[in-house]
Structure formats: structure tokens, C-alpha cells
matplotlib code that plots the C-alpha trace (Angstrom):
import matplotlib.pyplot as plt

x = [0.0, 1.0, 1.3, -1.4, -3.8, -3.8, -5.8, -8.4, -9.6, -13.2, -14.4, -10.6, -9.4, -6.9, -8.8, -6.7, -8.4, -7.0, -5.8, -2.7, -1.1, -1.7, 1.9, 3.8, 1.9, 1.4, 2.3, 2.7, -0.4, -2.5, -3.6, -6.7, -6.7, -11.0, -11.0, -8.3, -6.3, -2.2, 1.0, 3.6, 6.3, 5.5, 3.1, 0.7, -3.1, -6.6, -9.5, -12.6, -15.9, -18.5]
y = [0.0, 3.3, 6.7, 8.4, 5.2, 6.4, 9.9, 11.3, 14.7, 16.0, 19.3, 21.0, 19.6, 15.9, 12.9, 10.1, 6.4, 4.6, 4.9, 5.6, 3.9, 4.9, 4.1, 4.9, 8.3, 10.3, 9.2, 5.4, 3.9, 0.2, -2.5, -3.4, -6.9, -7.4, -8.5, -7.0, -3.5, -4.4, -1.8, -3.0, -0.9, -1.7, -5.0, -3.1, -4.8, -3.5, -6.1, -5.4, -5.8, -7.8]
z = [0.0, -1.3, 1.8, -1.2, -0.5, 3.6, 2.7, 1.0, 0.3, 1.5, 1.6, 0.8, 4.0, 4.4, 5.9, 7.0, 6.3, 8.8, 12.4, 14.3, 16.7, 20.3, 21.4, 18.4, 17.7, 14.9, 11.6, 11.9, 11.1, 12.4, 10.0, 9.2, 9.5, 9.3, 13.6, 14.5, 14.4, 14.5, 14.5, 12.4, 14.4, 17.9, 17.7, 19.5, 18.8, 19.1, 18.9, 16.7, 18.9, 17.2]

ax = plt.figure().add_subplot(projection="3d")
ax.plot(x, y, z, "-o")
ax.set_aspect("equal")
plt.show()
């Protein structure tokens, strides 16, 4: 996946599509794994609730 793929533009402002990491911080983005959010930096992982 390309940095371009991570944002969109709405409304003249930057949007960002997926999340960062809450212990890395701004910048490094989570996976999208379909259950599961993971950090590919820091391992850190967020469970989806069903």
C-alpha cells in the first residue's frame, strides 16, 4: 500500500483512512486486519468488537 492510499480529500481539507497507533503516535499507522487492528512498528493490537 502506497502513503497516497492512507488519505483522502473531502471538503478541501486531508482525511486520513486509517488509524494511528496509540503508542507509536502520529504518523505510523494500524492494520486493518477485518477482527483485528495491529501496529507493524510496535506489535501493539486493538481487537474489533462484534
Amino acid at each position: 500500500m502506497e502513503k497516497r492510499e492512507l488519505y483522502e480529500v473531502k471538503n478541501n481539507q486531508v482525511v486520513r483512512k486509517r488509524r494511528f497507533c496509540p503508542k507509536c503516535g502520529p504518523g505510523v499507522f494500524m492494520a486493518d486486519h477485518g477482527d483485528r487492528y495491529s501496529c507493524g512498528k510496535c506489535g501493539y493490537t486493538e481487537f474489533k468488537k462484534k
